[in-house]
C-alpha positions as a Markdown table, in Angstrom:
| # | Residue | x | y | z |
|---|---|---|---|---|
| 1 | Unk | 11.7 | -3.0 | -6.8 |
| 2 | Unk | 11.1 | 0.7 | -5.5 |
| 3 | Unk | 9.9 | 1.6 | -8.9 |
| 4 | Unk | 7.4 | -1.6 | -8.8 |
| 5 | Unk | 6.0 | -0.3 | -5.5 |
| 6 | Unk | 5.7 | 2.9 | -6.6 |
| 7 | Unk | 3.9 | 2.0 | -9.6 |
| 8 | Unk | 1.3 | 0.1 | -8.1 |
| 9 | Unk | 0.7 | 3.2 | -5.1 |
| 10 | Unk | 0.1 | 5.1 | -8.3 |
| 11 | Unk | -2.3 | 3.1 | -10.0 |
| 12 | Unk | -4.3 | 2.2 | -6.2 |
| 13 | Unk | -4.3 | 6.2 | -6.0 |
| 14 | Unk | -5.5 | 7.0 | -9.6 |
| 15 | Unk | -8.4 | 4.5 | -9.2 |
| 16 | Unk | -9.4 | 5.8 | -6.0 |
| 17 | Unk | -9.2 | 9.4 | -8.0 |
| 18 | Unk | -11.8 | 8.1 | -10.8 |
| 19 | Unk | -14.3 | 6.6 | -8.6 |
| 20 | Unk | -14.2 | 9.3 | -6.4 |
| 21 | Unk | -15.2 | 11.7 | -9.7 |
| 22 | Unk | -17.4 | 9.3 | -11.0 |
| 23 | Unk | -19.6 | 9.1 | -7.9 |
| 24 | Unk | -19.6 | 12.7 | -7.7 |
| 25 | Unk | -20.7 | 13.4 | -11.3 |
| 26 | Unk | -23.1 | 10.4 | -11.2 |
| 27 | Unk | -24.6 | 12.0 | -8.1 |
| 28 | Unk | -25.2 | 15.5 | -9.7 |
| 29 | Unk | -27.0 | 13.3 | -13.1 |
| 30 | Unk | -28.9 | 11.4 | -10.8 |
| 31 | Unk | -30.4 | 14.4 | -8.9 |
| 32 | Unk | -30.5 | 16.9 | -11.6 |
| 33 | Unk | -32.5 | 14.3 | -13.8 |
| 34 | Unk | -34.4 | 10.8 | -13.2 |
| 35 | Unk | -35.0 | 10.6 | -16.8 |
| 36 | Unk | -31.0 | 10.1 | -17.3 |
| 37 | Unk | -30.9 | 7.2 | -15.0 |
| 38 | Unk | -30.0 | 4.5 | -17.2 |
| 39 | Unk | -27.6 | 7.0 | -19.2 |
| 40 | Unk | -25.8 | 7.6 | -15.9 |
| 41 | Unk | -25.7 | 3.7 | -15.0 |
| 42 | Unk | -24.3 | 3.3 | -19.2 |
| 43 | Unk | -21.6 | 5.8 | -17.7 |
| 44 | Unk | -21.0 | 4.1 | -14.9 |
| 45 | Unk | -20.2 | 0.6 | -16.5 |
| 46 | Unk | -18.1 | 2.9 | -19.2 |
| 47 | Unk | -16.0 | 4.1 | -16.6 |
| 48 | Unk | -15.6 | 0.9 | -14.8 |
| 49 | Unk | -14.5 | -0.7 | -17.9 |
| 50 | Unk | -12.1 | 1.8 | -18.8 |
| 51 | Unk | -10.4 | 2.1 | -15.4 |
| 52 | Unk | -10.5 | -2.4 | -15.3 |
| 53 | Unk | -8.6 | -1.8 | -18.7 |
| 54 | Unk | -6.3 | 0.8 | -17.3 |
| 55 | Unk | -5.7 | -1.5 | -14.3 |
| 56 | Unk | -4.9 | -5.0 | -16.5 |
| 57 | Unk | -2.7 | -3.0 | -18.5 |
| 58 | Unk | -0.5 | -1.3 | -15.8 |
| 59 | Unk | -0.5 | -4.4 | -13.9 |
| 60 | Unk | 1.0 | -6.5 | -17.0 |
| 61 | Unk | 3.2 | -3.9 | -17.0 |
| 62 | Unk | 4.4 | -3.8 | -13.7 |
| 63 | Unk | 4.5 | -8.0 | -13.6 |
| 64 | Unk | 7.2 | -7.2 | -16.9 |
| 65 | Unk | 9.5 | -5.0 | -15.0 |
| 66 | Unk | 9.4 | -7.8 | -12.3 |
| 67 | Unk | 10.1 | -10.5 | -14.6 |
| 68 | Unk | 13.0 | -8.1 | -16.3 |
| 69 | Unk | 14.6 | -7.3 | -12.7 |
| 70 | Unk | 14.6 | -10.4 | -11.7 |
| 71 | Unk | 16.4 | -11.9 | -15.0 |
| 72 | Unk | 19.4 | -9.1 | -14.3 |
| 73 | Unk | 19.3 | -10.5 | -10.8 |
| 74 | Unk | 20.1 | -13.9 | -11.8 |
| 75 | Unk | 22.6 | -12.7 | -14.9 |
């Protein structure tokens, strides 16, 4: 169960991580450029789709381990 937990804290702090950097290099396109608006918003929507993707899979991942500790637990 400490391995669950500790999963999840990792994925929570990685996404905070990615949006974090994303804001920040979103920032510096949108006020070095206005032009690259819309770029920076296709970015943006790349980013959130990758980290949504990261999330699903780590999260069927940790809902596996649960299902597989708690099948030892009743065996």
């Amino acid at each position: 169960m400490k391995n669950i937990l500790k999963l999840l804290l990792s994925i929570v702090i990685t996404t905070v991580v990615l949006v974090f950097v994303t804001g920040i290099v979103l920032g510096s396109i949108v006020l070095s450029t206005s032009v690259s608006f819309i770029v920076s918003i296709g970015i943006f929507v790349i980013v959130l789709l990758s980290v949504a993707v990261a999330l699903i899979v780590a999260f069927g991942y940790s809902i596996k381990e649960i299902l597989v500790s708690f099948r030892r637990e009743v065996n």
